[in-house]
Every structure is written in C-alpha cells, then in structure tokens.
N, CA, C and O atoms as a CHARMM CRD file, in Angstrom:
* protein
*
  332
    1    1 UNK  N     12.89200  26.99600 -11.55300 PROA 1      0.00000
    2    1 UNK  CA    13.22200  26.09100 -10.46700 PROA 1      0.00000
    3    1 UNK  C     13.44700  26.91200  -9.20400 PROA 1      0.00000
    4    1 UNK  O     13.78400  28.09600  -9.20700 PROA 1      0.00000
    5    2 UNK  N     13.21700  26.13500  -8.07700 PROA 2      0.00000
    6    2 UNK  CA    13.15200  27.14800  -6.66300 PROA 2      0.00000
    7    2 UNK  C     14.43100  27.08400  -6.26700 PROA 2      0.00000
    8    2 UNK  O     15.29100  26.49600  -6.92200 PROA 2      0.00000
    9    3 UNK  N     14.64200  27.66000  -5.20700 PROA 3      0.00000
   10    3 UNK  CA    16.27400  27.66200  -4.59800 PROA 3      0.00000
   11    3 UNK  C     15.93900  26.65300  -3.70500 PROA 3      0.00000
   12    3 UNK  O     15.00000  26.71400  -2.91100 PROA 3      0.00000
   13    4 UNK  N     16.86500  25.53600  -3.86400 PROA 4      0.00000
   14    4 UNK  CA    17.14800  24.71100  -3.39700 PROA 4      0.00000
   15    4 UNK  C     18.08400  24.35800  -2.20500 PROA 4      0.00000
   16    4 UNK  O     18.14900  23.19600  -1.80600 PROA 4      0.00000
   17    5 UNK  N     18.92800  25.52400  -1.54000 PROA 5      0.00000
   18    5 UNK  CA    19.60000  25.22500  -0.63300 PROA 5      0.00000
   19    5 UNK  C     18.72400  25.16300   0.76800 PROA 5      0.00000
   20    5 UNK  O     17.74100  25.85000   1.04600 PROA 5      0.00000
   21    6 UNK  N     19.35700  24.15000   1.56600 PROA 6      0.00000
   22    6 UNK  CA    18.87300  24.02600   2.67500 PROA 6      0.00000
   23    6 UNK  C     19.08200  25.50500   3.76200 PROA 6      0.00000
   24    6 UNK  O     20.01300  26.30800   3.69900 PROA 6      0.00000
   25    7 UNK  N     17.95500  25.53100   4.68300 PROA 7      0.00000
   26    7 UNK  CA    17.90400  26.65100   5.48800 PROA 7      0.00000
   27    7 UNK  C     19.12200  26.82800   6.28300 PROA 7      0.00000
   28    7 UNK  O     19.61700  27.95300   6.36100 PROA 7      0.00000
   29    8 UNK  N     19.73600  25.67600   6.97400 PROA 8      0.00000
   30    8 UNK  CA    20.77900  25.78800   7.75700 PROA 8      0.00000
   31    8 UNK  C     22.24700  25.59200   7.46500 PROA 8      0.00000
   32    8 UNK  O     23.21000  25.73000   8.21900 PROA 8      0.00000
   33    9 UNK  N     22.18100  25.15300   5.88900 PROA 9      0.00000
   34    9 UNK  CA    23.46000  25.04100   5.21100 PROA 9      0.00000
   35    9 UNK  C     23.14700  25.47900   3.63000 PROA 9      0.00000
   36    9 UNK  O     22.44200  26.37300   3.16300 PROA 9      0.00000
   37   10 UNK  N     23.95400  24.48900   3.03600 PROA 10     0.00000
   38   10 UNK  CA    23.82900  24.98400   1.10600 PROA 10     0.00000
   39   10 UNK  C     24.12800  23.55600   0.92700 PROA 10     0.00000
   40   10 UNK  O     24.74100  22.73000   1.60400 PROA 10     0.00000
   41   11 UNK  N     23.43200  23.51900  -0.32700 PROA 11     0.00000
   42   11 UNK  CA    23.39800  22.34000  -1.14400 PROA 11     0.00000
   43   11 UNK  C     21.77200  22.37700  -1.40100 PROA 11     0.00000
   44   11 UNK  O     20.85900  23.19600  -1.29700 PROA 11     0.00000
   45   12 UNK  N     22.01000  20.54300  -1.93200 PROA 12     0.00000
   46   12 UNK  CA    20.48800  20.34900  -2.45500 PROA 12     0.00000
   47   12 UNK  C     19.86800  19.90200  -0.76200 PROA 12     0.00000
   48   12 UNK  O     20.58000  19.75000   0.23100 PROA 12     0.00000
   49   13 UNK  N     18.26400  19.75600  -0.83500 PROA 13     0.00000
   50   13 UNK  CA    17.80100  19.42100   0.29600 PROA 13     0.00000
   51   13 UNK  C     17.68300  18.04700  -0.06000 PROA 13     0.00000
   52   13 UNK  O     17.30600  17.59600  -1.14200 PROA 13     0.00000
   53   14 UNK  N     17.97600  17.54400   0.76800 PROA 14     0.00000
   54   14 UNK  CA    18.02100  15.81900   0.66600 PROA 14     0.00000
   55   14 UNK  C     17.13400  15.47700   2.03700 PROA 14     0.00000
   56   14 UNK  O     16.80100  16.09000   3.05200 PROA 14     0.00000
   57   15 UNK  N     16.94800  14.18500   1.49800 PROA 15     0.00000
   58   15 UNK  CA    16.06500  13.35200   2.98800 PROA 15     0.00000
   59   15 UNK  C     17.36500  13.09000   4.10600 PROA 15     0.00000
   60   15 UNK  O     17.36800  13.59300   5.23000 PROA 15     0.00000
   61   16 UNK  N     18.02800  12.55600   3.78300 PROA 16     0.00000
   62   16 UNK  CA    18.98600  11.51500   5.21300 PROA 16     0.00000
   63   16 UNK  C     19.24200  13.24900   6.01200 PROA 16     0.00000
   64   16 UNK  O     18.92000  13.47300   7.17900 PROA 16     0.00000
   65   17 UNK  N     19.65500  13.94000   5.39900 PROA 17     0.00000
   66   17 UNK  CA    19.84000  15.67000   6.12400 PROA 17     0.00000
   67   17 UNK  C     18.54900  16.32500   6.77500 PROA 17     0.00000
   68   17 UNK  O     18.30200  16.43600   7.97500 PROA 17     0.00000
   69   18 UNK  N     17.77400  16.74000   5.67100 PROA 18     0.00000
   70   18 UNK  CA    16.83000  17.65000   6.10900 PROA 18     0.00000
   71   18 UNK  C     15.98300  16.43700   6.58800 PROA 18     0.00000
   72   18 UNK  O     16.22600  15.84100   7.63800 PROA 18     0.00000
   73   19 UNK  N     14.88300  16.08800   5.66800 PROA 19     0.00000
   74   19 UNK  CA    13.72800  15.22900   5.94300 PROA 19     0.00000
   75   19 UNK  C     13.48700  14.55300   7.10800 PROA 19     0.00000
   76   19 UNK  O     12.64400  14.65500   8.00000 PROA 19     0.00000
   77   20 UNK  N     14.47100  13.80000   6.88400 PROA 20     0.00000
   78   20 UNK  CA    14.15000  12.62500   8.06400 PROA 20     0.00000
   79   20 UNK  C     14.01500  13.03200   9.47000 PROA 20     0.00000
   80   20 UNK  O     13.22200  12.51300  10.25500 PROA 20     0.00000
   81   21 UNK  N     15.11600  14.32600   9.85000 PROA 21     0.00000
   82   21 UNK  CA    15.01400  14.47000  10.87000 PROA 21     0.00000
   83   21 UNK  C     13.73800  15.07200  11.99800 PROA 21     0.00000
   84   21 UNK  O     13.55000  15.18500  13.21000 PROA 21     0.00000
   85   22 UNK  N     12.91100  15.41100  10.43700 PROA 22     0.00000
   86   22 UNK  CA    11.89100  16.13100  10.94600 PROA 22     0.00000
   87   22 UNK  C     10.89900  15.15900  11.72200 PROA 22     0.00000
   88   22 UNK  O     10.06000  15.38000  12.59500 PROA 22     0.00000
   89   23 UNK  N     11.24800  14.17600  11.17400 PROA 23     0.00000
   90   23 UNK  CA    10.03000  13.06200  11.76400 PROA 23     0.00000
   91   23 UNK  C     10.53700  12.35100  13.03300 PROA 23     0.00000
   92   23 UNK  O     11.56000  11.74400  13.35100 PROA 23     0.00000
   93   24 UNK  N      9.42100  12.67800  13.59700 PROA 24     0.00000
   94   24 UNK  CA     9.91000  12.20600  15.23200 PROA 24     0.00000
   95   24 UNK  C      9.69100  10.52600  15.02300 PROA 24     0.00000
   96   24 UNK  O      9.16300   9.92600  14.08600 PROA 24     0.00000
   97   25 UNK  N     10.43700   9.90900  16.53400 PROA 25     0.00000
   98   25 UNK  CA     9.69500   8.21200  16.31100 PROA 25     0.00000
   99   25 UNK  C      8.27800   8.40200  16.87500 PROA 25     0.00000
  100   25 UNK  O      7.72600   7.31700  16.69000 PROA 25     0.00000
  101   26 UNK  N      7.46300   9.19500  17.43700 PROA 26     0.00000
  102   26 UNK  CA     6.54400   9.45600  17.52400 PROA 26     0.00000
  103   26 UNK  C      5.48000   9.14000  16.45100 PROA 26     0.00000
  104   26 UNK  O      4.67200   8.24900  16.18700 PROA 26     0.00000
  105   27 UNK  N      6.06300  10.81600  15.77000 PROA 27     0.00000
  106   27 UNK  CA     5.43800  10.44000  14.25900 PROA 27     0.00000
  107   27 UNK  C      5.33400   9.35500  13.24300 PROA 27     0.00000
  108   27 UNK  O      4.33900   9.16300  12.54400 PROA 27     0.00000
  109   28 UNK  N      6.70700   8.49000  13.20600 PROA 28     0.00000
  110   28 UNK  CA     7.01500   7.01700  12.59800 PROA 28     0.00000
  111   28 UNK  C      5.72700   6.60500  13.65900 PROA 28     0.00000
  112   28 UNK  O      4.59100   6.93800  13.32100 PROA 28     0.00000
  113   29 UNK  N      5.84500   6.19400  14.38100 PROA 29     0.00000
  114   29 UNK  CA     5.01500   5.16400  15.02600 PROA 29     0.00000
  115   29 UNK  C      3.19500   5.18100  14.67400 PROA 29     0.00000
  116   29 UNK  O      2.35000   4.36500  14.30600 PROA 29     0.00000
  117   30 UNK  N      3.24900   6.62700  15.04100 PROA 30     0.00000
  118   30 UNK  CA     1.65000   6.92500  14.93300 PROA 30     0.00000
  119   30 UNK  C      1.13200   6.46900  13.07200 PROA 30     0.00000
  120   30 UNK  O      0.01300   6.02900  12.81300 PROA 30     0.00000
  121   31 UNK  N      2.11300   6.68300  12.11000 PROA 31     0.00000
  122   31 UNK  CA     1.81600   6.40600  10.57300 PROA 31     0.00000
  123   31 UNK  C      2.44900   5.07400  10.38000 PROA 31     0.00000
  124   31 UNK  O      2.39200   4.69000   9.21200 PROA 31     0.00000
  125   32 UNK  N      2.89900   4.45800  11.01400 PROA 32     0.00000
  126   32 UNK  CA     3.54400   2.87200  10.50100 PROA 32     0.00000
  127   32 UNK  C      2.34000   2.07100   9.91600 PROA 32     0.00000
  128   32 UNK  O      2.63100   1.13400   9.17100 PROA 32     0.00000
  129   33 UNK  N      1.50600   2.23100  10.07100 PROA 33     0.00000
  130   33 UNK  CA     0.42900   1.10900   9.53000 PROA 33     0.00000
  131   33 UNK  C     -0.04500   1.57300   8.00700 PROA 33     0.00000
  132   33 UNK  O     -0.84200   0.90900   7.34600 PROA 33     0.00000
  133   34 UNK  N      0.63600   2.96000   7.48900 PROA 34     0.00000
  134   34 UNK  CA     0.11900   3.64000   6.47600 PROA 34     0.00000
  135   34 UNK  C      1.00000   3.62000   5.59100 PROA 34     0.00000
  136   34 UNK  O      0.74300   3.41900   4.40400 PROA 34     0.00000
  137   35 UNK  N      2.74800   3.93200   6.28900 PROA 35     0.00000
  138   35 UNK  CA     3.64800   3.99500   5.62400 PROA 35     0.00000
  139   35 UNK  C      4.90200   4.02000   6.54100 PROA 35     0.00000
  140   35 UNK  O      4.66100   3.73900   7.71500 PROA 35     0.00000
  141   36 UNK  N      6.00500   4.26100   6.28000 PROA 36     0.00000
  142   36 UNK  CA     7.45500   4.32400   6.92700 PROA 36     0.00000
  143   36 UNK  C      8.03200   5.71500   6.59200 PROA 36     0.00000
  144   36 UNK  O      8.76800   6.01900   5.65300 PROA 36     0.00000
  145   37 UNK  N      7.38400   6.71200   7.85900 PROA 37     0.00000
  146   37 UNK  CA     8.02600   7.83200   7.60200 PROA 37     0.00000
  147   37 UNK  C      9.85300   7.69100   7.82700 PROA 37     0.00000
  148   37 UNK  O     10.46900   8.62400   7.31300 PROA 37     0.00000
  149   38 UNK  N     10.36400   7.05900   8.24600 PROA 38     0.00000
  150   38 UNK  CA    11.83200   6.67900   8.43100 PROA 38     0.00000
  151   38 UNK  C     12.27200   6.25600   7.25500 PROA 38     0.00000
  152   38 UNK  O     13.44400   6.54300   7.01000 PROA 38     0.00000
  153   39 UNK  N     11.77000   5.74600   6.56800 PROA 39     0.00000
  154   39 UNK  CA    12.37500   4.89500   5.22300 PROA 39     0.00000
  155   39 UNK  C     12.16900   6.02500   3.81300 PROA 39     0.00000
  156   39 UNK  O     11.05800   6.42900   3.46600 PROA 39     0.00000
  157   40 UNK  N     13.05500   6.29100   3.34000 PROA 40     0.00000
  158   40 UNK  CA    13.34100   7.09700   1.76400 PROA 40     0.00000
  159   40 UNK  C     12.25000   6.77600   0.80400 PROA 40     0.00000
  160   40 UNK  O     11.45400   7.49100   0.19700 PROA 40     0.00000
  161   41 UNK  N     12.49700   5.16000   0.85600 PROA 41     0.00000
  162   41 UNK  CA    11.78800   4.99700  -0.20000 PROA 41     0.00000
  163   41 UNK  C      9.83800   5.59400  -0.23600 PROA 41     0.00000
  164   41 UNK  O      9.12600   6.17200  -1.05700 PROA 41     0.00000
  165   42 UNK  N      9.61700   4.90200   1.46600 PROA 42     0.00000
  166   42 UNK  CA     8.27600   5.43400   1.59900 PROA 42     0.00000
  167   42 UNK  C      7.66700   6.59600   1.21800 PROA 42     0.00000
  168   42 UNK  O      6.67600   6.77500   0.51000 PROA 42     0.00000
  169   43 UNK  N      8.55000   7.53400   1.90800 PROA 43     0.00000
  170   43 UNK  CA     8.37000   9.37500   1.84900 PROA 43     0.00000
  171   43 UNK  C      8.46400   9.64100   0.54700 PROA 43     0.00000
  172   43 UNK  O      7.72700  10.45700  -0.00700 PROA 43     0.00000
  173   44 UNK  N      9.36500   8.98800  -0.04300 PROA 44     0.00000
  174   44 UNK  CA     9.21600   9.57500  -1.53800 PROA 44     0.00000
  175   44 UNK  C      7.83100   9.23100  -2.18000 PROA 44     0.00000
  176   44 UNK  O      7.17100  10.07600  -2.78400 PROA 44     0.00000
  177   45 UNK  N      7.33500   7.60500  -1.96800 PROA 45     0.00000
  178   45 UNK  CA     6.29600   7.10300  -2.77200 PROA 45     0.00000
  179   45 UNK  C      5.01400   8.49300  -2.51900 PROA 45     0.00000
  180   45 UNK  O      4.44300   9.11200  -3.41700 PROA 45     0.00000
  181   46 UNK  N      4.82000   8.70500  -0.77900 PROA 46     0.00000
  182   46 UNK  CA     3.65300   9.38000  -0.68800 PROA 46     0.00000
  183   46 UNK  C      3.67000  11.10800   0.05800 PROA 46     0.00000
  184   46 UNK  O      3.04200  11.68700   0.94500 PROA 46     0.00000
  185   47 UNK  N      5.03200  11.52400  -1.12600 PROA 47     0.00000
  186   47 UNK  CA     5.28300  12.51300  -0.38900 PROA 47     0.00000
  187   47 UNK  C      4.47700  13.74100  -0.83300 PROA 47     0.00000
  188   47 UNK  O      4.65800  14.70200  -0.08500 PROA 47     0.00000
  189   48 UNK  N      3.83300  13.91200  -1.61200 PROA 48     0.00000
  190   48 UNK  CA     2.52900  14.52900  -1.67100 PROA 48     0.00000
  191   48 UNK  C      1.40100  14.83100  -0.77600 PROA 48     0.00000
  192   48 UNK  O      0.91800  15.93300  -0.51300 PROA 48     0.00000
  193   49 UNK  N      1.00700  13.46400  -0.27900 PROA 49     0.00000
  194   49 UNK  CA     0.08200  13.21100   0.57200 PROA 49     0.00000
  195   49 UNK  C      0.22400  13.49500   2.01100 PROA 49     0.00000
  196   49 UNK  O     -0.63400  13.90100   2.79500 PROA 49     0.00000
  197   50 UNK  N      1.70500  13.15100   2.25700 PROA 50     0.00000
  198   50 UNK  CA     2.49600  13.62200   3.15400 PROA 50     0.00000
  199   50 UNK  C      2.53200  15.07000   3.31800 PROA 50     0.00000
  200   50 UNK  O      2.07300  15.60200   4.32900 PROA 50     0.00000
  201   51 UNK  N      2.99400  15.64600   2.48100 PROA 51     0.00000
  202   51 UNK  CA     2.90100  17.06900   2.41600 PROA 51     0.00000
  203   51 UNK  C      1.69000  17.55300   2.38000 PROA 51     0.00000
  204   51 UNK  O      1.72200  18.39800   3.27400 PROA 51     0.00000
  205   52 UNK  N      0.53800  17.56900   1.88200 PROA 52     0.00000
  206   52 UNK  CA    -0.79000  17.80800   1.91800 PROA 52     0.00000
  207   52 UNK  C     -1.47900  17.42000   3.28800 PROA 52     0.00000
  208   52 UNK  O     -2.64300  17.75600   3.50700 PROA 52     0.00000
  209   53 UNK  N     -0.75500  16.72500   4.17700 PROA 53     0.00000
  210   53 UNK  CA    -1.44500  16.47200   5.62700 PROA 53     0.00000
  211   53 UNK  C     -0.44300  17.70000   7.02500 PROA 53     0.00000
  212   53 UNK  O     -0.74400  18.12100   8.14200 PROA 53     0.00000
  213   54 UNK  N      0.68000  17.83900   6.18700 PROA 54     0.00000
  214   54 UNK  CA     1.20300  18.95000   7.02100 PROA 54     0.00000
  215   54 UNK  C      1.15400  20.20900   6.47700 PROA 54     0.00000
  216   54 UNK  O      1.42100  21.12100   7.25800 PROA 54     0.00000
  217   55 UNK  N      0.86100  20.52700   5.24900 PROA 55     0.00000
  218   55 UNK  CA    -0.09500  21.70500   4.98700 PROA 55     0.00000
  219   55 UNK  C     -0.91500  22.44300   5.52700 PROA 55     0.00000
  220   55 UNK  O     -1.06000  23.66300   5.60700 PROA 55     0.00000
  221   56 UNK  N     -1.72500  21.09800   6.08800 PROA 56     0.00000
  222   56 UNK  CA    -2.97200  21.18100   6.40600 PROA 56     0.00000
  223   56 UNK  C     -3.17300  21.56300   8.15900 PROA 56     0.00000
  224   56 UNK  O     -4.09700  22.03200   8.82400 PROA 56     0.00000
  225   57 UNK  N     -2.24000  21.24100   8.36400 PROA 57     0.00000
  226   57 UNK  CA    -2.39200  20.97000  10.04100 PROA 57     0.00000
  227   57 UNK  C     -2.16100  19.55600  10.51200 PROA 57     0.00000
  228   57 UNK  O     -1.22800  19.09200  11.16800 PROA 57     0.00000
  229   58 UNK  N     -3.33600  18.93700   9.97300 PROA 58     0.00000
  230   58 UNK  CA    -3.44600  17.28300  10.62700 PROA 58     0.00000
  231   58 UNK  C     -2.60100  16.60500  10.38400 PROA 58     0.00000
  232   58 UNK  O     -3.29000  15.59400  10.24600 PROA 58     0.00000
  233   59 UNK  N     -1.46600  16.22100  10.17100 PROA 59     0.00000
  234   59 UNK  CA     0.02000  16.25500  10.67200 PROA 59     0.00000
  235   59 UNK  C      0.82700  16.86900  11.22300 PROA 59     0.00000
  236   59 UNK  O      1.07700  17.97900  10.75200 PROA 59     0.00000
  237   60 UNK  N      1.52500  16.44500  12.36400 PROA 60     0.00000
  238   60 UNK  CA     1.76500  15.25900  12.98100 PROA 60     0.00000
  239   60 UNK  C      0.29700  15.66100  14.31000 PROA 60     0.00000
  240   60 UNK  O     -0.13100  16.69700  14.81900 PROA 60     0.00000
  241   61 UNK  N     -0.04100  14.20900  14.41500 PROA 61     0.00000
  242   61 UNK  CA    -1.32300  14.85400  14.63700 PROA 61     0.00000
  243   61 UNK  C     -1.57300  15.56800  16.41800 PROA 61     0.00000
  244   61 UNK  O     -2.68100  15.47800  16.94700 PROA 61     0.00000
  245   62 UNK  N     -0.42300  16.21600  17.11900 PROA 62     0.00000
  246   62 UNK  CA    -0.29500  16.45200  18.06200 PROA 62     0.00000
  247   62 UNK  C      0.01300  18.08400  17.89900 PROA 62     0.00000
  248   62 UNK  O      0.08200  18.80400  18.89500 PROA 62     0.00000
  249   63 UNK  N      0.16800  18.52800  16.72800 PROA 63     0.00000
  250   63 UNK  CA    -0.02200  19.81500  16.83600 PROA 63     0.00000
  251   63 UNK  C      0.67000  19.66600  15.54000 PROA 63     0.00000
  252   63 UNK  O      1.21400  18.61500  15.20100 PROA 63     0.00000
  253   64 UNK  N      0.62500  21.23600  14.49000 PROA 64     0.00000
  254   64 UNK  CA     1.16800  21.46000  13.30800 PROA 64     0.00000
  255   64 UNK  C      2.81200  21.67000  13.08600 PROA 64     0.00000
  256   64 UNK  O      3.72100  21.79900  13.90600 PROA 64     0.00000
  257   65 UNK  N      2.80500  21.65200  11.98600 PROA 65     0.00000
  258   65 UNK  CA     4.62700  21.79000  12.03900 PROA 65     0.00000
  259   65 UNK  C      4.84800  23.07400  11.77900 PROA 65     0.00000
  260   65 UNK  O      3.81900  23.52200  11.27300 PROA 65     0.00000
  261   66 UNK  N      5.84700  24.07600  11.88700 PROA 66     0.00000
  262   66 UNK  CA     6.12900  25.29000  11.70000 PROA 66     0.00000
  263   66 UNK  C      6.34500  26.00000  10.04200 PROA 66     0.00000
  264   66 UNK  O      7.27300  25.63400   9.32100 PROA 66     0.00000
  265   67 UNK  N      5.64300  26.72800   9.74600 PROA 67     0.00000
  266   67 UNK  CA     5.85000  27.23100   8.06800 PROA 67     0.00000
  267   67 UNK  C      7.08200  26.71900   7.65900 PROA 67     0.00000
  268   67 UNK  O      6.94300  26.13100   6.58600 PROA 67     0.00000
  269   68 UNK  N      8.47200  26.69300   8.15800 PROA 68     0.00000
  270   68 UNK  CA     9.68300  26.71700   7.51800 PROA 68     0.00000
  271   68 UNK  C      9.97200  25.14800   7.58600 PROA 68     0.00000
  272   68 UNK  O     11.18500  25.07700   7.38700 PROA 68     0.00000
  273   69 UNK  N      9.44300  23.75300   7.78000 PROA 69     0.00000
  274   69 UNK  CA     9.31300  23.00700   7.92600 PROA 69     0.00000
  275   69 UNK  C      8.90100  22.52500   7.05500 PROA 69     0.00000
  276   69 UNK  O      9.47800  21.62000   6.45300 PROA 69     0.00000
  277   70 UNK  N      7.63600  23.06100   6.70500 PROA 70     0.00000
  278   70 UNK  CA     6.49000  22.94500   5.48500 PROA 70     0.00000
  279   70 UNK  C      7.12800  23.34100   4.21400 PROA 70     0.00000
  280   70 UNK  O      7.06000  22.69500   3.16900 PROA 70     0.00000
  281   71 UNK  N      7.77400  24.49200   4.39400 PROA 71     0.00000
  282   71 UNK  CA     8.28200  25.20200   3.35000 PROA 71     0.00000
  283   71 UNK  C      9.63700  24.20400   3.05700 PROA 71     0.00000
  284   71 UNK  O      9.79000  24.17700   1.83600 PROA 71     0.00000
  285   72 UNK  N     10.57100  23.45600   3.67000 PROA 72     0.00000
  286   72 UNK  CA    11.38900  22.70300   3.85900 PROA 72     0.00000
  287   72 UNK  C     11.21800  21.24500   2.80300 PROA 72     0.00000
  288   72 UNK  O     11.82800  21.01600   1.75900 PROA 72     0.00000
  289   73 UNK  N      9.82000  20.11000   3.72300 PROA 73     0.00000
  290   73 UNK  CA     9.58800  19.40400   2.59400 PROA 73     0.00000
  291   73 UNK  C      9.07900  19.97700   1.37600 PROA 73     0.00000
  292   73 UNK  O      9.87200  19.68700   0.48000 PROA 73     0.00000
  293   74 UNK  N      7.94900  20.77800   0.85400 PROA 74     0.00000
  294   74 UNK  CA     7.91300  21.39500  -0.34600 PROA 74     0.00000
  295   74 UNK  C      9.07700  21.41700  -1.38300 PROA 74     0.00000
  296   74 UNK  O      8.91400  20.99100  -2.52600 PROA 74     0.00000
  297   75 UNK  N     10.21300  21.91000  -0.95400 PROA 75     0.00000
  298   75 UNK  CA    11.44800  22.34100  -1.54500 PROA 75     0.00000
  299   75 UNK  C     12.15400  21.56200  -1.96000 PROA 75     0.00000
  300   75 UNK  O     12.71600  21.72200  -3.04300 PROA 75     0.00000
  301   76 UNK  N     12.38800  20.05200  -0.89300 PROA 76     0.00000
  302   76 UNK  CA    12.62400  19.12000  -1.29700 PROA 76     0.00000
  303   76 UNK  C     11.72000  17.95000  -2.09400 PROA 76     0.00000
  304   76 UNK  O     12.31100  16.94700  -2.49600 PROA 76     0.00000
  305   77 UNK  N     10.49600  18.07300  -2.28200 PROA 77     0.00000
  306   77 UNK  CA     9.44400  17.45100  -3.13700 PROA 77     0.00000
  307   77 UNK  C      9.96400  18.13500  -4.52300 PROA 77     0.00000
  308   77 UNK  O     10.30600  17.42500  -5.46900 PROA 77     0.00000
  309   78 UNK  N     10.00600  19.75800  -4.59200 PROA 78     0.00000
  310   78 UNK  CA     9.91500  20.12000  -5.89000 PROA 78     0.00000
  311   78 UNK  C     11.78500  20.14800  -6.64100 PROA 78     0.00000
  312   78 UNK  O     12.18400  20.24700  -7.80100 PROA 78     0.00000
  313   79 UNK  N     12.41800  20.02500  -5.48400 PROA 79     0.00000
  314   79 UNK  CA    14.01700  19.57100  -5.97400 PROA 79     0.00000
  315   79 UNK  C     13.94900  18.03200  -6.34300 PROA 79     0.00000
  316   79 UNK  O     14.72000  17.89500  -7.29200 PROA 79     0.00000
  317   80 UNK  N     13.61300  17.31600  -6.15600 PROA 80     0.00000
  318   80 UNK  CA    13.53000  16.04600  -7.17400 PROA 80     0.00000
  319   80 UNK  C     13.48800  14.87800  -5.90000 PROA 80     0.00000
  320   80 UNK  O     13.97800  13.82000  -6.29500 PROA 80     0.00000
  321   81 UNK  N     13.11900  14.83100  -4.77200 PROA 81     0.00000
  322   81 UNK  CA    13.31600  14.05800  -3.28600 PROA 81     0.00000
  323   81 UNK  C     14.55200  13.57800  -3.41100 PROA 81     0.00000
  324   81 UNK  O     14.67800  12.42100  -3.81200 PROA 81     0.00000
  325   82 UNK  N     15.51100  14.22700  -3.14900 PROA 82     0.00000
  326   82 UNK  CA    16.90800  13.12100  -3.00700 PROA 82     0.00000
  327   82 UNK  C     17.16800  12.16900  -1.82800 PROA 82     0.00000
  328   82 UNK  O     16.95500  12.55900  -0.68000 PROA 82     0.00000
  329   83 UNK  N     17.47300  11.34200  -1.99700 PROA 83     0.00000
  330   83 UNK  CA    18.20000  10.72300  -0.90500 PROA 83     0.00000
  331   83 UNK  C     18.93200  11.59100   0.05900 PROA 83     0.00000
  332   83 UNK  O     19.55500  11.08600   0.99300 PROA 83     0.00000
C-alpha cells in the first residue's frame, strides 16, 4: 500500500480536503454535462477516467495540472477515494 498522507498535512487523502479543491468552478463547469466534478459521489464513479485525462494533459483543458496534483488524485484513487 502507498503512503497515504496528504502533501500538506497527515492523514488519509480524502476528497472534501485534498480533491475537491483542486477543481476549479471553471473546471466543474466546462465537465458538467459529463459529470459533477464538485460532487463525491461523481469523482468517485469516474475517477479513473478522470485521472487518465489529467495524466494525460487534456485536463483541465486550459493547460495541465502539476505532477504533485496528479500524484495527489492517484494516491487518493489507490487509498480507497474517501470522502
């Protein structure tokens, strides 16, 4: 299992802490027709896909997110997505 503490504190990485904040209303807005990056439940359903588009670059689609970001959701995908 990976280390699970968050970059800027300790504990598990959770969404309402880490996750969410990453997503701008920008970003909500531009994916609302796909999904609810704001909402838990969403991110969890397609957080793969999610993660596989900021992997990639083509999320958020105004420029890429920074390795430790990436490395951020990852951590929390493979810690179990908490709330």
């Amino acid at each position: 299992m990976t280390d699970d503490t968050a970059g800027s504190g300790s504990g598990a990485v959770t969404f309402e802490r880490d996750i969410r904040p990453l997503f701008r209303d920008r970003d909500i807005g531009s994916m609302s027709a796909t999904f609810d990056l704001s909402n838990y439940d969403d991110v969890r359903e397609n957080a793969e896909r999610i993660y596989g588009r900021v992997a990639d670059g083509s999320m958020p689609c105004d420029g890429a997110w920074p390795p430790e970001n990436i490395e951020l959701l990852r951590r929390w995908i493979d810690g179990g997505a908490l709330p």
